[in-house]
KEKE-3310 file (N, C-alpha, C; in steps of 0.2 Angstrom, whole numbers, plus 5000, padded with zeros to 4 digits):
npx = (4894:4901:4911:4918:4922:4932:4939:4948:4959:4962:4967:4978:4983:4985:4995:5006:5009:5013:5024:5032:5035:5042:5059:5077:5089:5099:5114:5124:5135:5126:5116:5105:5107:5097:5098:5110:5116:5117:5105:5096:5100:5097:5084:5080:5086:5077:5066:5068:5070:5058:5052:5056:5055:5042:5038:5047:5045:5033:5037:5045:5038:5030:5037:5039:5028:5023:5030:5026:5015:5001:4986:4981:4966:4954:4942:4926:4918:4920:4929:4929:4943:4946:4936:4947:4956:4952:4947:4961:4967:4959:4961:4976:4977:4968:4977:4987:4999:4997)
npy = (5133:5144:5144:5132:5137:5147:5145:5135:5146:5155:5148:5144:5158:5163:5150:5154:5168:5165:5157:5167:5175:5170:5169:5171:5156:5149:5149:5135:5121:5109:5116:5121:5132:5145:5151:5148:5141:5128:5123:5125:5116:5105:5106:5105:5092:5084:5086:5081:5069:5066:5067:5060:5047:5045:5047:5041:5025:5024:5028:5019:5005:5009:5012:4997:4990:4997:4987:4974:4963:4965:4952:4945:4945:4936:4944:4945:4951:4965:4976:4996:5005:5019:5016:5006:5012:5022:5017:5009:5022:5027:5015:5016:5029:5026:5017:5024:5030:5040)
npz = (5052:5050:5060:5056:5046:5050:5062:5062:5054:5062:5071:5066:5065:5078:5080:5072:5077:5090:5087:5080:5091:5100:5105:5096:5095:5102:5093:5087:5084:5078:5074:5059:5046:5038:5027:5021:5008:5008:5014:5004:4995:5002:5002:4988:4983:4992:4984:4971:4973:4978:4966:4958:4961:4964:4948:4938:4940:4934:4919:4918:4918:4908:4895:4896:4894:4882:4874:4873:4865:4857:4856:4843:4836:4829:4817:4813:4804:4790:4791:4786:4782:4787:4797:4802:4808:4816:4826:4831:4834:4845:4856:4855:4861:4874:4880:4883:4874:4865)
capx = (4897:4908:4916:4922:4929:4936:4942:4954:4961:4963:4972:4984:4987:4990:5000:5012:5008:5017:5032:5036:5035:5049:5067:5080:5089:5108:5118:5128:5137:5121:5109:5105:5105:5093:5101:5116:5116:5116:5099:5094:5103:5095:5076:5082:5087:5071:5061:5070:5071:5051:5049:5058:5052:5032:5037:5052:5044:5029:5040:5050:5031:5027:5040:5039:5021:5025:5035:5019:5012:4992:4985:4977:4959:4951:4938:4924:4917:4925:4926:4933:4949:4943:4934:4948:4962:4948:4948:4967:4967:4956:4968:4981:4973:4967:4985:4990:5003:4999)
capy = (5133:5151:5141:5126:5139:5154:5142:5134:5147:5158:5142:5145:5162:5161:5148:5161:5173:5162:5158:5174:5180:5168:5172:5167:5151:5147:5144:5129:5118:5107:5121:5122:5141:5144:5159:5147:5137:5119:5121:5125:5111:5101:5107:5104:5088:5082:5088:5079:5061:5063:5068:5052:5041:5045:5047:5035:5020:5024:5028:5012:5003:5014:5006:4989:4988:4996:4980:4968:4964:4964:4948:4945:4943:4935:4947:4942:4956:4966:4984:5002:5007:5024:5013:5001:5020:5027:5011:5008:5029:5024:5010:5019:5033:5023:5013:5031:5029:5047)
capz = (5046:5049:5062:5052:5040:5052:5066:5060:5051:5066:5077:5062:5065:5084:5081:5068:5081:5093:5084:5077:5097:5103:5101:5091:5098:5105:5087:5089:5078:5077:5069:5052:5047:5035:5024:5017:5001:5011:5016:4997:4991:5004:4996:4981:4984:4993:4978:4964:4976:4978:4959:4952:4965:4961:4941:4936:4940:4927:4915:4915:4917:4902:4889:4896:4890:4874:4871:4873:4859:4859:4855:4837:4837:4821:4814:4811:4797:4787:4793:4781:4781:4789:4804:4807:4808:4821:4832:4832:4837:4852:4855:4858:4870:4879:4881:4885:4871:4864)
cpx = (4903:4913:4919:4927:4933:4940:4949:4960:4965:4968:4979:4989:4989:4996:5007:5013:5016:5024:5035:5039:5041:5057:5071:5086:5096:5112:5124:5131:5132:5115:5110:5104:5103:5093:5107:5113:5114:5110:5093:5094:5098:5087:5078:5083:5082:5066:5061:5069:5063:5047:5049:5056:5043:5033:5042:5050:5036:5031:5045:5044:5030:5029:5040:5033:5020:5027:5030:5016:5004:4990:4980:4969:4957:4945:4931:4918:4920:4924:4932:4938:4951:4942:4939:4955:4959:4949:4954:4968:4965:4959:4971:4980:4970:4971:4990:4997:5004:4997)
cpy = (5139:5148:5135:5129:5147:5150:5140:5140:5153:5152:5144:5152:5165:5156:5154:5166:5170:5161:5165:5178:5175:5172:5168:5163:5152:5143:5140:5126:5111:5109:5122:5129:5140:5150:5155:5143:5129:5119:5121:5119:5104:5100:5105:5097:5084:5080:5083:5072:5061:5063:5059:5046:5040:5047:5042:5028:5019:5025:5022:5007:5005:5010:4998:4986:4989:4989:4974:4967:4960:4957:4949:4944:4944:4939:4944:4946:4961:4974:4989:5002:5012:5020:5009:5008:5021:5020:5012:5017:5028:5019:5012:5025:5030:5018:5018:5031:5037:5052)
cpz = (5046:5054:5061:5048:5042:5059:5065:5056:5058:5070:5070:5062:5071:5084:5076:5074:5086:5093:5083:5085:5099:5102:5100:5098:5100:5095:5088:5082:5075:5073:5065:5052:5039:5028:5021:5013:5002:5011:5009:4994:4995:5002:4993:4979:4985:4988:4974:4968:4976:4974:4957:4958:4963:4950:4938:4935:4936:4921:4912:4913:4909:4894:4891:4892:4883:4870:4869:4868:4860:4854:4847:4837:4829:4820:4811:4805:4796:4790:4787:4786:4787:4799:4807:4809:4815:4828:4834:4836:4845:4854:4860:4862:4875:4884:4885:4880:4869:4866)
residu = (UNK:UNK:UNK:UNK:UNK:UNK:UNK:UNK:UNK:UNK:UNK:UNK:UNK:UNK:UNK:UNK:UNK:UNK:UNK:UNK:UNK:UNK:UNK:UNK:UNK:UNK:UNK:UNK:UNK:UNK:UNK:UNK:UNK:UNK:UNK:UNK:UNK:UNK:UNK:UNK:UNK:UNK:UNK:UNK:UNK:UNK:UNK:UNK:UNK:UNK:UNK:UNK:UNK:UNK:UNK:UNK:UNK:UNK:UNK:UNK:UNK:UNK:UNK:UNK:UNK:UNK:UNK:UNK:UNK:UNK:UNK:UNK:UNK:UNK:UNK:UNK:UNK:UNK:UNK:UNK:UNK:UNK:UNK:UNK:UNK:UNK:UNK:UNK:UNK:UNK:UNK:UNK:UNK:UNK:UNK:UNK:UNK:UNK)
# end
C-alpha cells in the first residue's frame, strides 16, 4: 500500500528532476518562447474553445426543451391548490429549469 502511493509520486519527481537537469534548447524561429503574450493568448484560447464546446451545446439543448410543451394529462381527483403549486415546483427541478 505505501508503494501505490509513494511510487508514483517519486517517478514524478525524477522525472522533474530530469528536466530541470537538461539545458536550455537552440532558439530558432520555430520555438515558442514561453515569457511572451502569444503563448498566453494561445491558453486563453484553448480554455474558452473547450468551455463553449462542453457548455454551449446544453445551453442551446436547454431553451429548445423549454419550448415543448408537456402533455395534458386528465386528472383523475381533485387535488388542493397547495398540492398542485408543490408538484408543479418539483416539476420544474426536476426539468432543471430552476
Amino acid at each position: 500500500m505505501i508503494a501505490g502511493r509513494y511510487l508514483p509520486m517519486i517517478f514524478v519527481v525524477t522525472l522533474a528532476a530530469s528536466l530541470a537537469a537538461q539545458r536550455a534548447g537552440v532558439v530558432n524561429a520555430g520555438t515558442l518562447r514561453t515569457h511572451t503574450p502569444m503563448l498566453v493568448g494561445l491558453m486563453i484560447g484553448a480554455a474558452l474553445i473547450t468551455v463553449g464546446l462542453e457548455y454551449f451545446p446544453a445551453l442551446a439543448l436547454g431553451t429548445a426543451r423549454r419550448g415543448r410543451r408537456r402533455p395534458r394529462v386528465a386528472r383523475t381527483h381533485h387535488r388542493s391548490r397547495r398540492a398542485q403549486t408543490t408538484i408543479a415546483a418539483a416539476i420544474l427541478i426536476v426539468d432543471g429549469v430552476v
